[in-house]
C-alpha positions in Angstrom: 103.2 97.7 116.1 104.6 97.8 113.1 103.9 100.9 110.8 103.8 100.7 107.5 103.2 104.0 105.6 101.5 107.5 106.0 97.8 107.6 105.5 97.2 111.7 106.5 99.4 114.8 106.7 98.7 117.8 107.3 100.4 120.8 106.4 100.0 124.3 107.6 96.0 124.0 107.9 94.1 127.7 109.1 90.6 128.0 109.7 89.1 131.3 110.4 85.3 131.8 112.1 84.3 135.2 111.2 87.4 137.4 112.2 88.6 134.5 114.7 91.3 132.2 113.7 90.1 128.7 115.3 93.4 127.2 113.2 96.8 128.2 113.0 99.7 126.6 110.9 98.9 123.3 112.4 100.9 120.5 110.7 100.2 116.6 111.7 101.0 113.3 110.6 99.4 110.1 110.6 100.8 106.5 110.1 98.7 103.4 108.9 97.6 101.9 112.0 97.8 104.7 114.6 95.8 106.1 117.0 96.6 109.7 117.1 94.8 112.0 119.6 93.8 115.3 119.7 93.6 116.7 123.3 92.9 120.4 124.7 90.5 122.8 126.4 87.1 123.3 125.1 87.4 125.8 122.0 90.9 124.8 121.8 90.3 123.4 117.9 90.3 119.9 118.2 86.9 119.0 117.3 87.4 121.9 113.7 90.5 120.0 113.3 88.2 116.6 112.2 85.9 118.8 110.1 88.6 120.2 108.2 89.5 116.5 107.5 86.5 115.6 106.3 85.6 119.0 104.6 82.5 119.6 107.1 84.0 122.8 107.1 86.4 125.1 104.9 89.7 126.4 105.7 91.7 129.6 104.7 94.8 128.3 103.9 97.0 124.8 104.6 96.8 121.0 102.8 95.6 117.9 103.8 97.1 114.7 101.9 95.4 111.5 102.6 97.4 108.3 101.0 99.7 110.6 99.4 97.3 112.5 97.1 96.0 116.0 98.2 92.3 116.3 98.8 92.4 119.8 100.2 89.9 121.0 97.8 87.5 117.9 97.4 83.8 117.7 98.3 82.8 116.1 101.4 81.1 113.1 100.2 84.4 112.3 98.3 85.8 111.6 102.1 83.4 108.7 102.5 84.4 107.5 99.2 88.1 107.9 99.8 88.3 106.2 103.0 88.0 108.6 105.7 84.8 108.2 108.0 84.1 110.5 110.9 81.6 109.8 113.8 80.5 113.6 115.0 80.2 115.0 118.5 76.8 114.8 119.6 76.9 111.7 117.6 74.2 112.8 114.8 72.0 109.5 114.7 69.5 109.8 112.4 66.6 109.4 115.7 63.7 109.0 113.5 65.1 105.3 112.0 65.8 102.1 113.1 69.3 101.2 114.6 69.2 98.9 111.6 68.2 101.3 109.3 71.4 103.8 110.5 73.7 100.8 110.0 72.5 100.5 106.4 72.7 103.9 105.5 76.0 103.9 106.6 76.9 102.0 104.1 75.3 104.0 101.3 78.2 104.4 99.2 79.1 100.5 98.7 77.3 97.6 96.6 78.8 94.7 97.3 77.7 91.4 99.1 79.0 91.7 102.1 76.8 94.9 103.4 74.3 92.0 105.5 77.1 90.2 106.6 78.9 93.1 108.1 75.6 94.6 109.7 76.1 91.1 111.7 79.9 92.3 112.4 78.6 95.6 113.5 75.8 93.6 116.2 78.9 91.4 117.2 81.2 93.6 118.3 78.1 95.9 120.2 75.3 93.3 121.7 73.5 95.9 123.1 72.6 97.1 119.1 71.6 93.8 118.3 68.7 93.8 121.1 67.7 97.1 119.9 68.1 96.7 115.8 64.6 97.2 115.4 64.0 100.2 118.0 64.3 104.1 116.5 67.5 105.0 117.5 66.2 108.1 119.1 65.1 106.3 121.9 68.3 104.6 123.0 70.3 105.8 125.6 73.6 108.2 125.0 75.6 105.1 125.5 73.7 103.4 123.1 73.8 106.1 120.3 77.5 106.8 120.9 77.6 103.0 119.7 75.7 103.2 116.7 77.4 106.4 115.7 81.0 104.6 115.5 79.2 101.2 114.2 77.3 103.5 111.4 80.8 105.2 110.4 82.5 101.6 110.3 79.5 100.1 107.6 81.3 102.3 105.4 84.6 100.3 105.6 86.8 103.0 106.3 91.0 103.2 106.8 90.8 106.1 108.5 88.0 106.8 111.5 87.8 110.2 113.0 86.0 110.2 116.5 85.2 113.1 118.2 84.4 113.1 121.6 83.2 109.4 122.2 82.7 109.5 125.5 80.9 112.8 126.0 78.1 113.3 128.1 78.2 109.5 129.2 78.5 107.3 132.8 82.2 106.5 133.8 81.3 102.6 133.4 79.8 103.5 129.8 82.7 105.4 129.0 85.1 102.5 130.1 82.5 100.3 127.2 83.1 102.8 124.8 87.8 103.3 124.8 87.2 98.8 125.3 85.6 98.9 121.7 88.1 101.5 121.2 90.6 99.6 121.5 89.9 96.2 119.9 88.9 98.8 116.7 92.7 99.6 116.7 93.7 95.8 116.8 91.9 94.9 113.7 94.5 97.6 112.3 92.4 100.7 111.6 93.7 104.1 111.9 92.0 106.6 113.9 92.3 110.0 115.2 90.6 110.7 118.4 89.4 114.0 119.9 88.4 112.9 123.5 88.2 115.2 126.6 89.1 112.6 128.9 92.7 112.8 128.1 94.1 110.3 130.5 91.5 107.7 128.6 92.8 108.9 125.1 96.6 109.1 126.1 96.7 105.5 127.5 95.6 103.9 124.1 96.9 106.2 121.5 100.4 105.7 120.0 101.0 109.9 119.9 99.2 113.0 120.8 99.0 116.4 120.0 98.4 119.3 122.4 96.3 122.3 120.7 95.7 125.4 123.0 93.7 128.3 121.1 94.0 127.3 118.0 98.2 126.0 118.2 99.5 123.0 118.4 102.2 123.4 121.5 102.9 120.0 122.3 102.9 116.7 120.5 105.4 113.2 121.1 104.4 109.3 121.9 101.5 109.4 124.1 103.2 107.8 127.0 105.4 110.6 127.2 102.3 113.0 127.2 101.2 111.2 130.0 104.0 112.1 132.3 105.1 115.5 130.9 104.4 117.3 134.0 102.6 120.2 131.3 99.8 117.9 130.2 99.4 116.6 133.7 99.1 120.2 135.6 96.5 121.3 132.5 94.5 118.3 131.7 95.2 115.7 134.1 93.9 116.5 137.4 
């Protein structure tokens, strides 16, 4: 793969809940055409990592630069607008509209032609949302909604996608659906940084990972590495 600039660092980034620091001093890089993942415990950060990204959240102290210019301070719609899309844990459908109607909406912030044709893309690349385009997404099944989360965050166009726990909550052979979609996402080129608790999963088709425990990053290198650092293995391998 051949990597041709940095699209996100980060730089010394602290977030603080109440009188508990959930960040501390966590510095991270991304190249065009990664996929970077997050991996750790449950609380560890990972998933207040993404919303500091996308300014879901506020942070004390730290920078992000996205494409060289620093958006540490901009609003959250400006993300969207920038480039940088991010498909939620718990997924956040909107369960009272259409599949088709999410897919639109996720494309709210463009106007050109080629919104229709790349609703089509979207039903392409997951057949079971084109059988269901006309159901209320609320009534699709976790798998199904998991899909329509990353499809609704792609009708935006972005360069960078931040997914946070895709596989969540879903069957072993969904889950397997879910990293193969993954996957041909990342060989169209996108970049995307992926908090996933199945870390074996994330660590065979990332390019690098990142270890945070309680808040710290304490381990990071290419992800085939992670996979046999005997660490990683003992805590989140099995």
């Amino acid at each position: 793969m051949n990597v041709s600039q940095q699209i996100l660092e980060i730089k010394g980034l602290c977030v603080n809940y109440g009188g508990i620091q959930a960040l501390q001093n966590i510095d991270l890089t991304i190249n065009q055409g990664e996929v970077i993942t997050l991996i750790g415990a449950n609380g560890a950060g990972k998933s207040t990592t993404l919303k500091a990204i996308s300014r879901l959240i506020n942070y004390r102290s730290g920078n992000i630069y996205y494409n060289g210019r620093d958006i540490s301070r901009y609003p959250a719609y400006k993300m969207v607008q920038l480039g940088i899309a991010h498909s939620p844990e718990g997924r956040k459908i909107l369960s009272r509209q259409t599949v088709l109607d999410n897919l639109v909406l996720g494309a709210y912030i463009r106007s050109d032609a080629a919104i229709k044709a790349d609703i089509e893309l979207q039903f392409k690349t997951f057949p079971r949302l084109a059988e269901r385009r006309h159901q209320l997404a609320g009534t699709l099944s976790g798998g199904e909604q998991q899909m329509l989360a990353i499809s609704r965050a792609l009708m935006s166009k972005p360069q960078l996608l931040l997914l946070d726990e895709p596989s969540l909550g879903l069957a072993p052979t969904i889950v397997r659906d879910i990293f193969a979609i993954i996957q041909k996402l990342r060989e169209t080129g996108i970049t995307i940084l992926l908090v996933e608790q199945n870390a074996n999963l994330a660590l065979q088709i990332a390019d690098r990972g990142y270890v945070l425990e309680a808040g710290l990053i304490t381990l990071k290198g290419k992800a085939k590495d992670l996979l046999n650092d005997e660490r990683v293995k003992k805590a989140y391998l099995g």
